[in-house]
C-alpha distance (Angstrom), angle and dihedral (degrees) to the residues before:
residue distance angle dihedral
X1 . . .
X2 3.75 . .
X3 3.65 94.0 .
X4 4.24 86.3 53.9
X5 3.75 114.3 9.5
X6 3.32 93.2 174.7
X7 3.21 88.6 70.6
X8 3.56 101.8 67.0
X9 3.82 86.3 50.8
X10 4.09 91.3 58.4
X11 3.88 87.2 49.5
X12 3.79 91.2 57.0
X13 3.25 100.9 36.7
X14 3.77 91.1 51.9
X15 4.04 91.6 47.7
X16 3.98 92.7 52.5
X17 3.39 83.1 68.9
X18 3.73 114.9 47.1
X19 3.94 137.3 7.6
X20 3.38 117.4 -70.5
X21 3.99 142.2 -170.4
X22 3.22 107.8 -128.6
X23 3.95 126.9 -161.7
X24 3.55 125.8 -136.4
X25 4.01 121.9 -162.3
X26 3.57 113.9 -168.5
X27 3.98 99.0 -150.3
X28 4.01 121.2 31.1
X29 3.55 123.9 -95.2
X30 3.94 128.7 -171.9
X31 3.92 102.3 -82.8
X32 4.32 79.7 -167.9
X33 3.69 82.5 71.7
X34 4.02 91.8 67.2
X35 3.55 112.2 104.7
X36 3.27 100.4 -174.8
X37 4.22 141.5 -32.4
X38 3.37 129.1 -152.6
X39 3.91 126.7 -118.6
X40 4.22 122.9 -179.5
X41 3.56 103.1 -171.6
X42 4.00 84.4 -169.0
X43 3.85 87.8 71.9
X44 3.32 129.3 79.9
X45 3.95 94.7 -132.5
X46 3.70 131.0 31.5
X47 3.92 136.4 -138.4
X48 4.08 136.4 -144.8
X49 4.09 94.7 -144.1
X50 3.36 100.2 -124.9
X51 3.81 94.5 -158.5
X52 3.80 82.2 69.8
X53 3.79 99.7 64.1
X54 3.59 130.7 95.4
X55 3.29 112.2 -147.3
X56 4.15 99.8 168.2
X57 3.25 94.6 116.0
X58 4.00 97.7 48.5
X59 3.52 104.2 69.8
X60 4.25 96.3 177.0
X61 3.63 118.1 42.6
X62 3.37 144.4 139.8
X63 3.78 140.2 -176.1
X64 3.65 145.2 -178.3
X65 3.87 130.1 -166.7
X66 3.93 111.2 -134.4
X67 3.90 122.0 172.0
X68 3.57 120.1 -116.0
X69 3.66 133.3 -166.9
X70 3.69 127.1 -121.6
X71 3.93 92.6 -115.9
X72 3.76 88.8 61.0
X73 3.97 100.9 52.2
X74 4.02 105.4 99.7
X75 3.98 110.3 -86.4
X76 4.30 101.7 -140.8
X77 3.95 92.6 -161.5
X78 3.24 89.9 178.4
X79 4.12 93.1 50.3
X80 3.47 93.4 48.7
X81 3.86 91.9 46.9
X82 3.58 101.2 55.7
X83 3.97 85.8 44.4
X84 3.71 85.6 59.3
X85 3.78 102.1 48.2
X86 3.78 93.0 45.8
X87 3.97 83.9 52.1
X88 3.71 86.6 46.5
X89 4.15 94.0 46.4
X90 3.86 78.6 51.2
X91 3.77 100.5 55.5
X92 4.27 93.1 33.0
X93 4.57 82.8 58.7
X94 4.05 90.8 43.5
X95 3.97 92.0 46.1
X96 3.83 92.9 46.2
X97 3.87 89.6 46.7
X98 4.06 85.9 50.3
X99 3.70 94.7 40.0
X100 3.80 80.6 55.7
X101 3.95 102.3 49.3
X102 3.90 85.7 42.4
X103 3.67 94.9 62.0
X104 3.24 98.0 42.4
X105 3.41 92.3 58.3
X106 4.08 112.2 64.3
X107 3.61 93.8 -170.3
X108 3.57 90.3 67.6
X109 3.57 112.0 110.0
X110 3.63 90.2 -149.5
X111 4.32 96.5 44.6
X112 3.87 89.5 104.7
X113 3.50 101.5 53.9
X114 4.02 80.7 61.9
X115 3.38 89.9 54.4
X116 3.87 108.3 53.9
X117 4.53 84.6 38.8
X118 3.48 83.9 62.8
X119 3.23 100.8 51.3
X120 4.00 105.1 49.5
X121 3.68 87.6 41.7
X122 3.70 89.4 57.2
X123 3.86 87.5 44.2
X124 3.45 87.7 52.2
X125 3.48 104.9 53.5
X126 4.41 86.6 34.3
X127 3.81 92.6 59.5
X128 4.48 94.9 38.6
X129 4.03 86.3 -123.6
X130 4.21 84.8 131.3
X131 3.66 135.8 95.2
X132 3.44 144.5 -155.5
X133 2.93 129.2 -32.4
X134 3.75 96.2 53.3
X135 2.57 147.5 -136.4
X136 3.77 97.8 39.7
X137 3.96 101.6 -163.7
X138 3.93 107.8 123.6
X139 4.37 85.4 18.4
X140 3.67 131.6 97.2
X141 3.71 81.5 -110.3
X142 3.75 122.5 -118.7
X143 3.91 115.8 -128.5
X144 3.59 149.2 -152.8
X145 3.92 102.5 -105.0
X146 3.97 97.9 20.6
X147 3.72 89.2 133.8
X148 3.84 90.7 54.7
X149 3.68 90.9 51.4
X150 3.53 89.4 50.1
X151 4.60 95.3 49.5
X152 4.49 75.9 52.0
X153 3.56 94.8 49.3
X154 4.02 86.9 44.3
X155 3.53 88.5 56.4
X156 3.82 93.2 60.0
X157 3.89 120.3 112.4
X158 3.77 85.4 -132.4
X159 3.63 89.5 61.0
X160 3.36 97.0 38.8
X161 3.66 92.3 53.8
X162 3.75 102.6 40.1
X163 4.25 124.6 99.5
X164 3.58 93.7 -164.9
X165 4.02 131.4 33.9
X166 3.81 120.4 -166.1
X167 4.39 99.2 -151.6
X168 3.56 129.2 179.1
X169 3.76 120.0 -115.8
X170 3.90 98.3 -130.2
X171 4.17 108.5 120.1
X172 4.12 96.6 -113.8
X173 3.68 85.7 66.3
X174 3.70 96.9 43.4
X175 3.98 93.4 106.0
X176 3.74 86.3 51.8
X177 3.79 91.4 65.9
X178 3.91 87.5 45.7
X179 3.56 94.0 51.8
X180 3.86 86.4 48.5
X181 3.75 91.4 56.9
X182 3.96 102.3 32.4
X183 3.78 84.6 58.4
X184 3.68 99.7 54.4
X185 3.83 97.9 -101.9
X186 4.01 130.9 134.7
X187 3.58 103.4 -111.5
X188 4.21 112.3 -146.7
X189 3.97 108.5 -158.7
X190 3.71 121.5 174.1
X191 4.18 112.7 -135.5
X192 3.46 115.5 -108.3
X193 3.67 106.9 -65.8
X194 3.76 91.3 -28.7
X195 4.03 85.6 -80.1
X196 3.93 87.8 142.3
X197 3.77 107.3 28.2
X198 3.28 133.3 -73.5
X199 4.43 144.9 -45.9
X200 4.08 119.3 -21.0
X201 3.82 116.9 -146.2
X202 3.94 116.0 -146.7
X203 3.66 120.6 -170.7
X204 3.71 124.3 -164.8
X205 4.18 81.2 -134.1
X206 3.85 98.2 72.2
X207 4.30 91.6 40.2
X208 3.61 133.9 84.8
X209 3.86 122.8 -135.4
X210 3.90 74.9 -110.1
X211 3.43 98.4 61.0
X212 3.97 113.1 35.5
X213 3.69 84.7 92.8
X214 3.46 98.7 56.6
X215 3.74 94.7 44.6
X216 3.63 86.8 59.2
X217 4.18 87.8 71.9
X218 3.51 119.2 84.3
X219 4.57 85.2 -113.3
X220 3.30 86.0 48.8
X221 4.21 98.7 49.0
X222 4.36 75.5 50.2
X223 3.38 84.6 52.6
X224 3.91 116.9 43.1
X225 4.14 92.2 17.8
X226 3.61 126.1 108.3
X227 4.09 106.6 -148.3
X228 3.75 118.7 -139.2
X229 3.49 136.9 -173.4
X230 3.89 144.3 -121.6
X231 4.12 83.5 -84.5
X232 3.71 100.7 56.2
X233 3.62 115.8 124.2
X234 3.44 112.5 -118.2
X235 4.05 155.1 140.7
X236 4.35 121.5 -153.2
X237 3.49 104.6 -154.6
X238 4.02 87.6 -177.4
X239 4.01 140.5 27.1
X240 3.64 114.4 -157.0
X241 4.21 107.3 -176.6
X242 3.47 132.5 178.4
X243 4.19 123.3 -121.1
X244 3.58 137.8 -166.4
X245 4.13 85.2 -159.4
X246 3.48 136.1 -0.1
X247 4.19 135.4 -160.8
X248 4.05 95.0 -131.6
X249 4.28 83.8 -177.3
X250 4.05 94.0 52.2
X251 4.16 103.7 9.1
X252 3.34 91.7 -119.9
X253 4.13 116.0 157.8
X254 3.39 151.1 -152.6
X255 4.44 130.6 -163.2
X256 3.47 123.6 -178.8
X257 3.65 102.0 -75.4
X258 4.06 103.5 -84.6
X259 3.34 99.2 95.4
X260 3.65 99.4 -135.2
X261 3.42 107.6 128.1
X262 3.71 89.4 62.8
X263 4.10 89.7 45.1
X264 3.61 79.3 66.3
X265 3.14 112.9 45.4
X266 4.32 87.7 47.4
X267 3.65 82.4 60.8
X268 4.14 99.4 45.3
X269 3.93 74.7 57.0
X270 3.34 101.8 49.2
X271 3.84 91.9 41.5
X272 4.41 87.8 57.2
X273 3.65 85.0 -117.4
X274 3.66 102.4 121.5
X275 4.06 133.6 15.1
X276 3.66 136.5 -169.4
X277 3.44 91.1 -74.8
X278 3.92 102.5 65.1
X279 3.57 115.7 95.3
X280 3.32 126.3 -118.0
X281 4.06 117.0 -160.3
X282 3.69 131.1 -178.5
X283 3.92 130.1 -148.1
X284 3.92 112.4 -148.3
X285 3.95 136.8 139.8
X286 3.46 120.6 -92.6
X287 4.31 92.1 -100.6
X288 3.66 86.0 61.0
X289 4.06 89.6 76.8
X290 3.40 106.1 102.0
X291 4.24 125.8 171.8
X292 3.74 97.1 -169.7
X293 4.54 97.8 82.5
X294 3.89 96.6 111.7
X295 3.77 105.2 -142.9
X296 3.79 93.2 -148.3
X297 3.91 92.7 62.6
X298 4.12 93.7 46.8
X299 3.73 110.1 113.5
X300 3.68 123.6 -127.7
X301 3.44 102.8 -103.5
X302 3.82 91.8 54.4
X303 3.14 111.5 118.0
X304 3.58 120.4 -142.1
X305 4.50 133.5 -149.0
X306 3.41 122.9 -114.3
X307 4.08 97.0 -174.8
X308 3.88 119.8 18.7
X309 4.09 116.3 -168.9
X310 3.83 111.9 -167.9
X311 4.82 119.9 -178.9
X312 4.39 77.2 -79.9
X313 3.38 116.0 35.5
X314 3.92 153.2 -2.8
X315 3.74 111.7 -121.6
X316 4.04 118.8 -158.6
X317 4.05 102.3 -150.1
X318 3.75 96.3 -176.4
X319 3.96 87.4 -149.7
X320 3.57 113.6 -154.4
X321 4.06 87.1 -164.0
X322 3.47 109.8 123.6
X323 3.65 119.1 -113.7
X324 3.85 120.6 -119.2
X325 4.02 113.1 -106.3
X326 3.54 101.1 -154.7
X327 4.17 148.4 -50.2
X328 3.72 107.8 -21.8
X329 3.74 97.5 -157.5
X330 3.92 95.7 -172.2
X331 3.42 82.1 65.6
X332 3.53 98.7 57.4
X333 3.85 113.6 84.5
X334 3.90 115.1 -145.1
X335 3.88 87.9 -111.3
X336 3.74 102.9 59.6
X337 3.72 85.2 37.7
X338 4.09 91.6 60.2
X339 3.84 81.9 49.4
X340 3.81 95.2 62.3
X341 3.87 117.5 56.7
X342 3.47 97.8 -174.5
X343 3.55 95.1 55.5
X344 3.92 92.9 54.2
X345 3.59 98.2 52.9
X346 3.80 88.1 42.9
X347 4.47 81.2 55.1
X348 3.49 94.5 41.5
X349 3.80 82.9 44.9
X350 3.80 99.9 54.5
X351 4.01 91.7 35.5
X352 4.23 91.6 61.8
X353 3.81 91.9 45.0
X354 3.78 93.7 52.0
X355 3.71 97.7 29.3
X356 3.69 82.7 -130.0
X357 3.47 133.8 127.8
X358 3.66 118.4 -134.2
X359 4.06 133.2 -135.9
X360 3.30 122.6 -102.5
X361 3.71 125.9 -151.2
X362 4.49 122.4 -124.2
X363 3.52 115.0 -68.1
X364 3.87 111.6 -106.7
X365 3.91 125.3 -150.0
X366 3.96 97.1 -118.5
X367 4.02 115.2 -178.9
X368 3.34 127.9 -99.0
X369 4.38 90.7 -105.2
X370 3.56 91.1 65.8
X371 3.30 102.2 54.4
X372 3.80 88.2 84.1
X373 3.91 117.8 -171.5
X374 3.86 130.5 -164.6
């Protein structure tokens, strides 16, 4: 471990997330005399090659192999935390440096978008109306009032009425996800940029009254979550997402820039999980509304509000923008696709059953930043 910490790191980070065998010696032996162990993240357990092991200098041992489950390997919060900022610091550099090519260039279809971000962050931030963390260019920004926006969009009959509710992970919408949870519901949340896999589920069942408010931070969705797949079996009744601005007249929105939000929603499509009819709401402060998003240049994966509940009001924008009905993989450039693992086994996946080979969408120059490797 001291000769290769980072090893230790890979071990628990791989363990979090699977069953393991774990081996227990009952006097020390010199770890520096490990040459090597071997690790198949395909499996759904993982070995310490005992072959490898010197144990010369250990002349009593013993050892047995028990199973343990994932929810009994050590959380680090704080580990996993300062993984995810850095990640974060990562993706916040690569979207300003995009933000900044798209501009620049006016025959990008996407240049405006950049424009009108820009300018409510900067509003934002001009007028004090933004929170922790700051600042919130390149976030879903956090605002003063979130939490009242959240009580209105409690008060909803969607909410009310829903079993399940699929919430971003962004902070403004973290009393959302504990409303979700403190009123009995299965809360869906995506991991962080779909870096890891895929959705969590959180029930109130398997928390404490101790502990729904830690499961409502990104550790603590690593945590308490169970992680499913592209074949769980399941129905959304409700999409909360986060904005940076929002069209109360038309429902047209705007994220940050990464395009994840609509990523998931394709793939609550694909999955049966949701339909045109489930609503989709948005929490944002009242500066968010904006009435310059042309509907004509919106993209078809964009994915539009039905209800939008701001610190003062809930606004019911009717949106005649149709709803996306699933992955649009010609709109996928090879680059974001070899960001997203999920979505190329889920290609790969489709392309063997149909014998098939799906389109793929123009590659796009993406900056060196978000090319992120483990």
């Amino acid at each position: 471990t001291r000769e290769n910490p980072n090893s230790c790191e890979e071990v628990v980070e791989r363990a979090t997330f699977m069953e393991v065998h774990v081996i227990r010696i009952s006097s020390a032996f010199p770890f520096a005399s490990i040459a090597k162990h071997s690790l198949n993240p395909s499996k759904s357990n993982f070995a310490i090659s005992l072959s490898s092991l010197n144990f010369s200098d250990s002349p009593k041992f013993s050892f047995k192999v028990e199973s343990q489950k994932r929810n009994d390997v050590v959380f680090d919060a704080a580990a996993y935390e300062a993984e995810r900022h850095r990640l974060d610091a990562e993706a916040r550099k690569s979207m300003a440096e995009t933000s900044e090519m798209e501009t620049q260039n006016q025959q990008d279809p996407k240049a405006w978008k950049w424009v009108i971000r820009k300018r409510v962050w900067d509003l934002m931030e001009a007028k004090n109306i933004a929170q922790f963390p700051r600042p919130v260019h390149h976030r879903i920004p956090n605002f003063v009032g979130a939490s009242l926006a959240a009580d209105k969009l409690s008060e909803l009959e969607e909410f009310k009425m829903a079993k399940c509710v699929k919430v971003n992970p962004d902070t403004p919408q973290k009393q959302v996800r504990f409303l979700t949870l403190n009123g009995g519901k299965q809360l869906l949340t995506p991991q962080p940029r779909l870096r890891t896999g895929f959705f969590s589920v959180l029930e109130d069942s398997v928390l404490s009254a101790g502990t729904i408010k830690e499961a409502c931070t990104s550790a603590g969705v690593a945590k308490y979550g169970r992680p499913i797949g592209l074949e769980e079996k399941i129905k959304v009744d409700l999409i909360v997402l986060g904005s940076v601005a929002v069209n109360p007249m038309t429902g047209a929105r705007l994220g940050k820039g990464e395009g994840f939000a609509e990523l998931e929603y394709a793939m609550l499509r694909y999955m049966g999980a949701i339909d045109d009819s489930t609503p989709v709401v948005t929490s944002v402060h009242d500066e968010q509304l904006v009435d310059d998003i042309p509907i004509d240049k919106l993209l078809i994966h964009d994915v539009p509000v039905d209800i939008i509940c701001t610190p003062t009001r809930v606004i019911f924008t009717n949106t005649s923008i149709p709803k996306p009905q699933g992955i649009y993989w010609e709109k996928l450039s090879p680059e974001k696709l070899s960001q997203i693992r999920i979505l190329r086994q889920l290609k790969s996946k489709i392309e063997q059953e149909t014998g098939q080979k799906l389109p793929t969408g123009p590659s796009e120059k993406l900056p060196p930043t978000a090319q992120r490797r483990r």
